[in-house]
C-alpha positions as CSV (number, residue, x, y, z in Angstrom):
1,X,14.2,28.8,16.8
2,X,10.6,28.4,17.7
3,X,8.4,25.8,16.9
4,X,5.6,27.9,17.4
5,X,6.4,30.1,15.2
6,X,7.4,29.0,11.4
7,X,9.8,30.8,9.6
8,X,8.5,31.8,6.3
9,X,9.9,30.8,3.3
10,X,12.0,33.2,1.0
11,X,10.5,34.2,-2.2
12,X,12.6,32.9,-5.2
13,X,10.8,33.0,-8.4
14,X,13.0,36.5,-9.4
15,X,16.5,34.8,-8.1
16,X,15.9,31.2,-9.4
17,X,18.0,30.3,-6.2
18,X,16.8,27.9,-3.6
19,X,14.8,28.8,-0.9
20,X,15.8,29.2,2.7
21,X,13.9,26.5,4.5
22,X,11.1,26.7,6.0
23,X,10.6,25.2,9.3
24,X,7.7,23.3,10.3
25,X,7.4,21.2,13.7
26,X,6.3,18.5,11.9
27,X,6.4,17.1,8.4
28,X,4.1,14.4,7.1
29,X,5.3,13.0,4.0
30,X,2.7,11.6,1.6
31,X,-1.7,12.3,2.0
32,X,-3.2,9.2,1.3
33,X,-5.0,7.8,4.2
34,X,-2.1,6.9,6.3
35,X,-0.9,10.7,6.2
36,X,-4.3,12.1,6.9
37,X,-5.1,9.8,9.6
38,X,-1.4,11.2,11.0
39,X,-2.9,15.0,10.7
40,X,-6.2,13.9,12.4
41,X,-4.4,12.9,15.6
42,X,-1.9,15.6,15.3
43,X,-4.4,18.4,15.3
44,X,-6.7,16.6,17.9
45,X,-4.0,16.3,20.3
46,X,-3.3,20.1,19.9
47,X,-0.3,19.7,17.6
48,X,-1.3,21.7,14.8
49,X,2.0,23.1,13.7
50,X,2.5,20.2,11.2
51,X,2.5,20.5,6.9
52,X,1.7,17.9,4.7
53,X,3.7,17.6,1.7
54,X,1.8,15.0,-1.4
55,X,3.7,14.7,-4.7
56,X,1.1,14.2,-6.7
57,X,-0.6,17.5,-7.8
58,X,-3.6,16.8,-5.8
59,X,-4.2,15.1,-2.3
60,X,-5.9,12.0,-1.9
61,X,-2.7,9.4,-1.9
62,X,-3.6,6.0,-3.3
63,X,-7.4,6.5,-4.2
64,X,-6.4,9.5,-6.4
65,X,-4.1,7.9,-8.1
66,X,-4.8,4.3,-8.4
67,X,-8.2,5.3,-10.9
68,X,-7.6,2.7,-13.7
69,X,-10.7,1.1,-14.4
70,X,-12.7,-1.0,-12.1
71,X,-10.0,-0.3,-9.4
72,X,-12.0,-0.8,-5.9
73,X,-11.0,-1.8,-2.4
74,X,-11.0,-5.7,-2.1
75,X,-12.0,-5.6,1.7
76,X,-15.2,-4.2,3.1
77,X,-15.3,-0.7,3.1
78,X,-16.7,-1.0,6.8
79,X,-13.2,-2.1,7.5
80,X,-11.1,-0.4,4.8
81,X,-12.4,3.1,6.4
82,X,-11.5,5.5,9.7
83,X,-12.9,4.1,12.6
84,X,-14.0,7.2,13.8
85,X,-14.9,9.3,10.6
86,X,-18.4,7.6,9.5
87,X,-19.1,7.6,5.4
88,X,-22.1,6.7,3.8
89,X,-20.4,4.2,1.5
90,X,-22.8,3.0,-1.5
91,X,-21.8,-0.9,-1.9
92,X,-19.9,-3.2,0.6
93,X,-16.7,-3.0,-1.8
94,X,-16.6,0.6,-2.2
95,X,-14.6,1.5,-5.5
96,X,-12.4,4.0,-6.4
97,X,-14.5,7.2,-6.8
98,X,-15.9,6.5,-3.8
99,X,-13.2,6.1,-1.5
100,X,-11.4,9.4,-3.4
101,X,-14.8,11.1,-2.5
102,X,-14.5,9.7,1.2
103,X,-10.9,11.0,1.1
104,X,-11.5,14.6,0.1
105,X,-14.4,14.3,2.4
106,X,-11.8,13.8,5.6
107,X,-10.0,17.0,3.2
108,X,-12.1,19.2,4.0
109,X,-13.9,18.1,7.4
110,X,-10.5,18.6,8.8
111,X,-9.8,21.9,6.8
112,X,-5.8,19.8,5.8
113,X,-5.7,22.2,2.2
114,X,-4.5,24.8,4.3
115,X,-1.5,22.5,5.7
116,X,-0.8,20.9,2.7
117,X,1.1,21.7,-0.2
118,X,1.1,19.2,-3.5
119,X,3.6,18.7,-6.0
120,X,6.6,18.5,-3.4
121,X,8.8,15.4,-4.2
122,X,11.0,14.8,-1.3
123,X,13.8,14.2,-2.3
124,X,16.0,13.6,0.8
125,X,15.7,13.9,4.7
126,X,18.9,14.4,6.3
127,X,19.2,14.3,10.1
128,X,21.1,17.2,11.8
129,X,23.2,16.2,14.4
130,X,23.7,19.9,16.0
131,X,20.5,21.5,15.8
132,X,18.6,18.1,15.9
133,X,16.5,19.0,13.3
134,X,15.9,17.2,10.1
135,X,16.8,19.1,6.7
136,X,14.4,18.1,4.1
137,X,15.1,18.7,0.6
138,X,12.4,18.2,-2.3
139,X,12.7,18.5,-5.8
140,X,10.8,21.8,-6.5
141,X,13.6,23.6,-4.3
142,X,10.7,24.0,-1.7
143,X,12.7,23.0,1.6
144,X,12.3,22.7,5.2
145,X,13.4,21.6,8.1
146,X,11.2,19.8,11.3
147,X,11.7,18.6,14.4
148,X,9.4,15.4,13.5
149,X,9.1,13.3,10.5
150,X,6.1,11.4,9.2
151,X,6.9,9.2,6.6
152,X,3.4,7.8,5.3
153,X,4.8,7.0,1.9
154,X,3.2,4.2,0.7
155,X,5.1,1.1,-0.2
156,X,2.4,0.5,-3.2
157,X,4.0,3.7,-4.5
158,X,6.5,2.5,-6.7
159,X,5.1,0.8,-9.8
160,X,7.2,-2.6,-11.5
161,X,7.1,-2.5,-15.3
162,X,9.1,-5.6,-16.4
163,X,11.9,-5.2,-18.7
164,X,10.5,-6.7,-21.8
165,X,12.3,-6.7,-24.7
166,X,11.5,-4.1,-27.4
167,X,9.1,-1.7,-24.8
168,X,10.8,1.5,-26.4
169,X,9.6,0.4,-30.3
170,X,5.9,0.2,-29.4
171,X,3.8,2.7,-31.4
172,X,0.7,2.1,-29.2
173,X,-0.2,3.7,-25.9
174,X,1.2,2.3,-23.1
175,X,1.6,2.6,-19.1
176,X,1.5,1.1,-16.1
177,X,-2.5,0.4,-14.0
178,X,-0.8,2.8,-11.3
179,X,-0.7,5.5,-13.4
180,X,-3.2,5.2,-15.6
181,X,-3.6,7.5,-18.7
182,X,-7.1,9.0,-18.8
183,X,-6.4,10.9,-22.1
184,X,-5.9,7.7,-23.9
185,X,-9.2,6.0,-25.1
186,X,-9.3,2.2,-25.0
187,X,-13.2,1.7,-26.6
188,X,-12.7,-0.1,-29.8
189,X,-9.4,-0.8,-29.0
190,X,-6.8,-3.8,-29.2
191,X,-6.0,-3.9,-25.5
192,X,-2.8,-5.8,-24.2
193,X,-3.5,-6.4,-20.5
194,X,-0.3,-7.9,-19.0
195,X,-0.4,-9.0,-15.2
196,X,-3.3,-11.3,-13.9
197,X,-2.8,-10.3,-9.9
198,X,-5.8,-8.0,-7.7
199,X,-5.4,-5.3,-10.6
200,X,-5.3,-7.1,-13.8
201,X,-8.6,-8.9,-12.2
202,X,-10.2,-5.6,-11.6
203,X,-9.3,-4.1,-14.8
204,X,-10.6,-6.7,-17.8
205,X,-13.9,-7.1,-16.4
206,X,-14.5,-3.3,-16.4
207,X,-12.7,-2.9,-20.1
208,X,-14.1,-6.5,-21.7
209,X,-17.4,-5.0,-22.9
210,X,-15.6,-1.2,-24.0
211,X,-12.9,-2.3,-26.4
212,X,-12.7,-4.5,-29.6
213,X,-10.4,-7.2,-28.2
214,X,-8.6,-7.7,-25.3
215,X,-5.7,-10.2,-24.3
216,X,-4.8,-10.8,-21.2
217,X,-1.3,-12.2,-20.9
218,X,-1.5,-14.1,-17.8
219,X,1.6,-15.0,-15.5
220,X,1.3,-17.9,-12.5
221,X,-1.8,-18.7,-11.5
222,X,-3.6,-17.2,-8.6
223,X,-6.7,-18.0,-5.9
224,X,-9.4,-16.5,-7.1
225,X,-12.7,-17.0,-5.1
226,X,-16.0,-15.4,-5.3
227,X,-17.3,-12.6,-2.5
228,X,-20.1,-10.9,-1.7
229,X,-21.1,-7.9,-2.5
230,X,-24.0,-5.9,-2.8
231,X,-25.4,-2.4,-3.2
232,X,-26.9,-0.5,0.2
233,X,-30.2,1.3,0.1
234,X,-30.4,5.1,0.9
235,X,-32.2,3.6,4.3
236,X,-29.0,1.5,5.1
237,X,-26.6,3.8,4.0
238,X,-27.9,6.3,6.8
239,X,-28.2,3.7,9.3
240,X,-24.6,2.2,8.7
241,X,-22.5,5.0,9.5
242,X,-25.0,5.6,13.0
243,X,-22.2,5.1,15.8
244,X,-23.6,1.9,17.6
245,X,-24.3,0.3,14.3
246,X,-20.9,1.4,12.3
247,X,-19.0,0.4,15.6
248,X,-21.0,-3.6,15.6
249,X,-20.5,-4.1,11.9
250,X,-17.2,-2.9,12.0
251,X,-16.3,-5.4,15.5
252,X,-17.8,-8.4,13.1
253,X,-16.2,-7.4,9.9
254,X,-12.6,-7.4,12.1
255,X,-13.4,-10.4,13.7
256,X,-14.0,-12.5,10.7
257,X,-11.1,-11.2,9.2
258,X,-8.8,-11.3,11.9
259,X,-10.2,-15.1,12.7
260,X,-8.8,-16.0,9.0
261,X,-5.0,-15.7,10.4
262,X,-5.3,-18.9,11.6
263,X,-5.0,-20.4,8.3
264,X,-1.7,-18.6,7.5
265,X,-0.1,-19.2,10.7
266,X,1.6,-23.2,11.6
267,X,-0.3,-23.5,15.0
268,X,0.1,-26.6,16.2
269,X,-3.8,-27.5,16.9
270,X,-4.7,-25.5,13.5
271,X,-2.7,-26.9,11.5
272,X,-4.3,-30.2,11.5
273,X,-7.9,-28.2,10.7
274,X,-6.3,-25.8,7.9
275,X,-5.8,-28.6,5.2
276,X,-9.3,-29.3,5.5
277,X,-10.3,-25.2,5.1
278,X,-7.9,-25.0,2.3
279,X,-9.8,-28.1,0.6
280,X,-12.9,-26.5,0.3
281,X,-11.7,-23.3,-0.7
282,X,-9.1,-25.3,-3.6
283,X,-12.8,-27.8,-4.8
284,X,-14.7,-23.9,-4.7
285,X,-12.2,-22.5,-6.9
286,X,-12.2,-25.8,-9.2
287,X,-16.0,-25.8,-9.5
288,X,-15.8,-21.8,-10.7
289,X,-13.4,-22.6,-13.0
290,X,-15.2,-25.2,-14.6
291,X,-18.4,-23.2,-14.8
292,X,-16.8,-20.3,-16.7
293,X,-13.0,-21.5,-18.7
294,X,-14.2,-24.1,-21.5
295,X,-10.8,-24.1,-22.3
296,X,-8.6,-27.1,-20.7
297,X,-5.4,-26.1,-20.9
298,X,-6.7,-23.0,-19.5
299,X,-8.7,-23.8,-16.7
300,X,-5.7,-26.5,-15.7
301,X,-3.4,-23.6,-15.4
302,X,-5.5,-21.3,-13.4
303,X,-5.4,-23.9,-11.0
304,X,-2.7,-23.0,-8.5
305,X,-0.3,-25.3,-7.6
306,X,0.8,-23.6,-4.6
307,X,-0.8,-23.3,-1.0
308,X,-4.0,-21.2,-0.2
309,X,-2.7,-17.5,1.3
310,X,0.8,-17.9,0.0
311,X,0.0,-14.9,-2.4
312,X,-3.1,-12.8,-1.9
313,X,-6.1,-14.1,-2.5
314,X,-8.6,-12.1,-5.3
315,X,-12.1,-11.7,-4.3
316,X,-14.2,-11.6,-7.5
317,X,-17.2,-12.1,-8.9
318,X,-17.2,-10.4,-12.5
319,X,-13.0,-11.7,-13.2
320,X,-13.6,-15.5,-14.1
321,X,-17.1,-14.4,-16.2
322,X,-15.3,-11.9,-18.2
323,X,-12.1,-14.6,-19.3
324,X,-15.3,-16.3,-21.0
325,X,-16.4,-13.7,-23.5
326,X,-15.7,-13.7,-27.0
327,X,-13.6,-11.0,-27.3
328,X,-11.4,-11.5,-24.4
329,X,-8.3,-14.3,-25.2
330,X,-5.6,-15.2,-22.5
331,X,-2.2,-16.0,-23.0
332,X,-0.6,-18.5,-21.1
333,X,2.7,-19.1,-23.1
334,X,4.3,-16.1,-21.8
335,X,5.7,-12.8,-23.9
336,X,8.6,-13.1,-26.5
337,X,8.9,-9.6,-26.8
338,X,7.0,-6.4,-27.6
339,X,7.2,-5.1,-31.4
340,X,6.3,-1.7,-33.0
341,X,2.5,-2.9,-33.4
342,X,2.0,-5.4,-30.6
343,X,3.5,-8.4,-28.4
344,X,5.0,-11.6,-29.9
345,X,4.4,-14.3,-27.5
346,X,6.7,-17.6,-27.0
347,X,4.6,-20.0,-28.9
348,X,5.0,-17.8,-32.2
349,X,1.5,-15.8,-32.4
350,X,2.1,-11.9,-33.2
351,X,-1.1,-10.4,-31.6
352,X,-2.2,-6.6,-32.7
353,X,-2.4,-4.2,-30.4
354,X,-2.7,-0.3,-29.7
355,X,-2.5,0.0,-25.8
356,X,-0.8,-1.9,-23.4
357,X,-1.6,-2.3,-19.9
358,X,1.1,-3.2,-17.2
359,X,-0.4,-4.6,-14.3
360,X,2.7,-5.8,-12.9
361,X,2.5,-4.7,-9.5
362,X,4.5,-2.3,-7.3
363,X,8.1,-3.1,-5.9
364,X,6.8,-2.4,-1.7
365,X,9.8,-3.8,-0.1
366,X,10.9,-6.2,-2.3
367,X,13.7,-4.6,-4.4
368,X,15.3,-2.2,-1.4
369,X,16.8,0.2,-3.4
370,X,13.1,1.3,-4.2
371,X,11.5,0.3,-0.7
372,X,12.4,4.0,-0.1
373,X,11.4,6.7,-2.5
374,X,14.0,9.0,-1.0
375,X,16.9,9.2,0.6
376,X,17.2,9.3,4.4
377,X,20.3,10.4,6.5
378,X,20.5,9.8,10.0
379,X,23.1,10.5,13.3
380,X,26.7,10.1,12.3
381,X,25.3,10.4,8.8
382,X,23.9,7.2,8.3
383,X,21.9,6.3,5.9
384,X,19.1,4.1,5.9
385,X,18.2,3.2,2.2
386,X,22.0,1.3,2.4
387,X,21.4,0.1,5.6
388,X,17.8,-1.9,4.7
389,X,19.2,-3.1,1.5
390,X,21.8,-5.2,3.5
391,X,19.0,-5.9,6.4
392,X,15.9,-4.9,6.8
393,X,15.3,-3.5,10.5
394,X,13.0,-1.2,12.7
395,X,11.5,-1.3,16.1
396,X,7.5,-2.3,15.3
397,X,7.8,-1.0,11.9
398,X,7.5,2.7,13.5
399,X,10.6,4.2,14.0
400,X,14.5,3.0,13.5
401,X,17.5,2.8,15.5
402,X,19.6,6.1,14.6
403,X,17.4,7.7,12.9
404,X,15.6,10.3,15.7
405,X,12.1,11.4,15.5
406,X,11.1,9.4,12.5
407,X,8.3,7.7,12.0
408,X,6.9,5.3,9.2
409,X,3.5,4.0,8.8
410,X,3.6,1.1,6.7
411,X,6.9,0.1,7.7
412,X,8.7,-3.3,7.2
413,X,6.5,-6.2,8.2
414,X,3.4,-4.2,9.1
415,X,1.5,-5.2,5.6
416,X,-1.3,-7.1,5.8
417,X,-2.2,-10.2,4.5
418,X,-5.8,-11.1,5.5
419,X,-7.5,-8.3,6.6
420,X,-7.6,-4.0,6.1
421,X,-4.7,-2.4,6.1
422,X,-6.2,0.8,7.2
423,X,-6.0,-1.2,10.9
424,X,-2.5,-1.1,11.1
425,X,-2.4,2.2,10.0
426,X,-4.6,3.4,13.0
427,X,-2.6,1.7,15.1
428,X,1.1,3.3,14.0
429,X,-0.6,6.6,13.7
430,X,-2.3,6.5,17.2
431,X,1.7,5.3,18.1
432,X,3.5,8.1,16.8
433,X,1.6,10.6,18.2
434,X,1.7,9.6,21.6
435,X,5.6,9.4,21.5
436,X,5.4,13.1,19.9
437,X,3.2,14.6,22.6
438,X,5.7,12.3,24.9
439,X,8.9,14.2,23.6
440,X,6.8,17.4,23.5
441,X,5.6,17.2,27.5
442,X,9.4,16.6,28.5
443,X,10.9,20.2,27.6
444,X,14.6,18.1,28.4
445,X,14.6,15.7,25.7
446,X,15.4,16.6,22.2
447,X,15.0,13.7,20.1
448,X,14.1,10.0,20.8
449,X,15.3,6.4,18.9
450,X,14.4,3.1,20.0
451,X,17.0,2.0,21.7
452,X,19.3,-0.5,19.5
453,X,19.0,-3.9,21.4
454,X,15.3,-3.6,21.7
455,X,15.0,-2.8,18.0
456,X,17.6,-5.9,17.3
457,X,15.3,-8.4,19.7
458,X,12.1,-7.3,18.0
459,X,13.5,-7.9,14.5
460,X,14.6,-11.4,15.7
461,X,11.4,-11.8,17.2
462,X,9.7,-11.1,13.7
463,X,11.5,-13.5,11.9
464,X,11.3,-16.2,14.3
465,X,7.5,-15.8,14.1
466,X,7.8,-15.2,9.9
467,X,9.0,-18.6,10.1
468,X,5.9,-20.2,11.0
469,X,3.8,-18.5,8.3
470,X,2.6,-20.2,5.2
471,X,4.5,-16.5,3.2
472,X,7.5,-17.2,4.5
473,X,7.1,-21.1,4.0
474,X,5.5,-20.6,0.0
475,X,7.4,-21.5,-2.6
476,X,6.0,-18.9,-4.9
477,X,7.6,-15.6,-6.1
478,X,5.5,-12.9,-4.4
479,X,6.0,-8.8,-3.5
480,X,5.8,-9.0,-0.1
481,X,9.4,-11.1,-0.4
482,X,12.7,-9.5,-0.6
483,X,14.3,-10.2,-4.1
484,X,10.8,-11.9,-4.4
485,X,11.9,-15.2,-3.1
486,X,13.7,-14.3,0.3
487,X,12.8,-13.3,3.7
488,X,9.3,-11.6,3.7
489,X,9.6,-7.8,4.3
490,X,6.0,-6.4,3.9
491,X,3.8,-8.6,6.1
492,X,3.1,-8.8,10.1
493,X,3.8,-11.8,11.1
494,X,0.9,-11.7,13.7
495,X,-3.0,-11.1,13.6
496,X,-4.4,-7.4,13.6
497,X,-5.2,-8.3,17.4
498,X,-2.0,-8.8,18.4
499,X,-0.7,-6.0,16.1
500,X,-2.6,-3.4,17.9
501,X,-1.4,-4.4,21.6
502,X,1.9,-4.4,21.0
503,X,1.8,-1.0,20.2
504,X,-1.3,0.4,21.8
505,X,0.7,2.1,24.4
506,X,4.1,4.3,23.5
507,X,7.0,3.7,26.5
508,X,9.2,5.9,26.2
509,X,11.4,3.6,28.1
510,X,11.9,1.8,24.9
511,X,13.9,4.5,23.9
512,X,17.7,6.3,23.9
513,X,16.9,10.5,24.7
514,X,19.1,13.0,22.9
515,X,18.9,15.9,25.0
């Protein structure tokens, strides 16, 4: 077989049988901006024998999906963007439409329709031992098989709708923020709004003044803190995505960013400043809440109770002002159950409703048996969906012991929890394709794994340094916890500085050969 030239896939609409597969070099799993940052370096190293496979009937990943209302990026977009693809972005927060345009913009810059196809569920990679190829099986009946695998499947993929009692008798609309339902109007509406985390804090602001009345049913409370954010003029725009100016805004933008790690990490000599930072920012968030929740029992729980950084903080300045208006109410007393006309809550009020909102969140790598959205079998086959649901392990949160020539960007402990993700995603793109063109130059070797010690002394390494963390050390639930409580799975335990030079350079030394 010939990896420079595909085989074509049968035709099967007359037989109704499955196709033979089609074989591709490489396959990237998922097109948000993870996956097209993986087919930017692909093609610019010369590697262009790669297909992009989206689920979703149109590409775009999280930014085509994620469109409930108000959803925008809560870091600045000089951060939250491709280093080296310039946009000229409207506000320092850009929101969704924006960053979807930015995304179909990188589309079609980089002419990835052609090696794309949508609505192709994988349904299951499977590693063969003999041809050293991996077998992957969606649920269309479109199949292939490739000598690489990109996984960019996001872990903010799977949504979490809580098992409330009585969901099935509701007569209303209802769905989760993830995948909202644009055919459903919510103007004059009753809206139930149930999750107060980054999207429930994006979403009542930009509904308060559209529907009739809106509840909020809020869970624990979280740091909320003002940001700032402003609109750029044409001028600006122009000038901010100039090389020399993009590159300096973006170097500041990091550093400030990266400079707030300190305050989630026990360093000795920080540690005694950090309760003073954590002051300020716990008398700011008093004196907002003051200034816009009359209510005392309110206001008290808003309050959190629990350390600065232990969950995410939300940056917002339209959230707090829109709790205040007249036809938004909170709940604090927590749901009862849902009934066929609205939500019963645990202090005895029935409240009226026709849609209902869930933003609850996504599971990421807290309930393993959804950290992967597929199943993968590796050598021997192994398979790794049973292995991380016991333990959790890969080498950087790139590519896993026993499982050759795959490769996943936002891997286990590579989240971020103070600055852009779209940093570490640079990084483990720029990673994987250097160990592809590595396998590539050496016509001997096969397939590559990290080698099983290495991967077992960097997982050690990771949780030692976890340990030191104010997420592993928080005493709040959160999603970036296994069972939500346990060892944290999603976030690096080290600054974006230190995240990129430990895996600027690929070593191929790091790894077993099959050859």
């Amino acid at each position: 077989m010939n990896a420079s030239e595909p085989r074509p896939a049968k035709e099967t609409e007359q037989t109704g049988k499955t196709q033979e597969p089609q074989y591709v070099e490489t396959i990237i799993i998922g097109s948000g901006f993870s996956g097209l940052l993986a087919a930017v370096r692909l093609q610019k190293k010369g590697c262009d024998d790669f297909l992009m496979l989206e689920r979703s009937p149109e590409l775009g990943g999280t930014w085509q999906i994620n469109s409930y209302p108000g959803a925008e990026v809560d870091i600045p977009t000089s951060l939250y963007s491709i280093s080296f693809i310039p946009f000229p972005f409207k506000k320092t927060f850009a929101p969704q439409s924006e960053l979807l345009a930015y995304t179909n913009h990188i589309i079609d810059k980089f002419s990835l329709k052609k090696q794309s196809k949508t609505n192709q569920t994988v349904t299951s990679l499977s590693y063969d031992d003999s041809a050293n190829l991996w077998h992957v099986k969606t649920e269309s009946g479109e199949n292939y098989t490739a000598r690489f695998v990109i996984d960019t499947s996001g872990v903010l993929a799977n949504p979490h709708i809580p098992n409330i009692e009585g969901a099935d008798t509701f007569t209303g609309a209802q769905f989760h923020a993830g995948h909202w339902d644009h055919s459903v109007s919510y103007e004059g509406k009753r809206v139930g709004v149930i999750g107060s985390g980054c999207s429930g804090a994006q979403i009542v602001p930009a509904m308060a003044d559209k529907v009739d009345r809106l509840t909020l049913f809020m869970g624990k409370a979280q740091w909320v803190l003002p940001r700032s954010d402003r609109e750029y003029s044409t001028v600006e725009r122009y000038l901010r995505t100039l090389p020399i100016i993009r590159h300096i805004i973006r170097l500041f933008v990091f550093i400030f960013y990266d400079i707030r790690f300190v305050a989630f990490r026990r360093y000795p000599i920080i540690s005694k400043v950090a309760p003073y930072m954590k002051a300020y920012y716990k008398k700011r968030q008093q004196e907002h809440l003051e200034k816009f929740i009359k209510d005392d029992a309110l206001r008290k729980h808003m309050m959190p109770d629990y350390e600065l950084g232990s969950r995410r903080v939300i940056p917002t300045n339209t959230y707090l002002p829109a709790l205040a208006k007249d036809n938004v109410d909170v709940d604090i007393s927590g749901i009862e159950c849902i009934t066929p006309t609205g939500i019963k809550t645990k202090d005895g009020k029935d409240i009226p409703l026709d849609n209902i909102v869930y933003a609850t969140g996504y599971y990421a790598y807290t309930n393993m048996k959804r950290a992967l959205t597929f199943q993968v079998n590796g050598l021997g086959g192994r398979n790794l969906n049973a292995e991380w649901e016991t333990k959790i392990a890969s080498y950087k949160g790139i590519t896993v012991s026993g499982y050759p020539n795959y490769f996943k960007v936002n891997g286990p402990n590579t989240g971020s929890g103070h600055s852009s993700q779209m940093s570490y995603m640079e990084v483990a793109t720029d990673y994987i394709v250097q160990a592809i063109t590595a396998v590539k130059q050496d016509k001997s070797i096969k397939a590559i794994y990290p080698k099983p010690h290495l991967q077992d002394e960097y997982v050690a390494e990771v949780r030692a340094k976890m340990q030191k963390t104010v997420w592993q050390n928080a005493t709040v639930t959160a999603f970036y916890r296994k069972n939500m409580t346990d060892e944290v799975t999603s976030l690096s335990p080290e600054p974006v500085t230190g995240f990129i030079f430990s895996r600027k350079w690929f070593d191929l030394k790091d790894y077993d050969l099959l050859k």
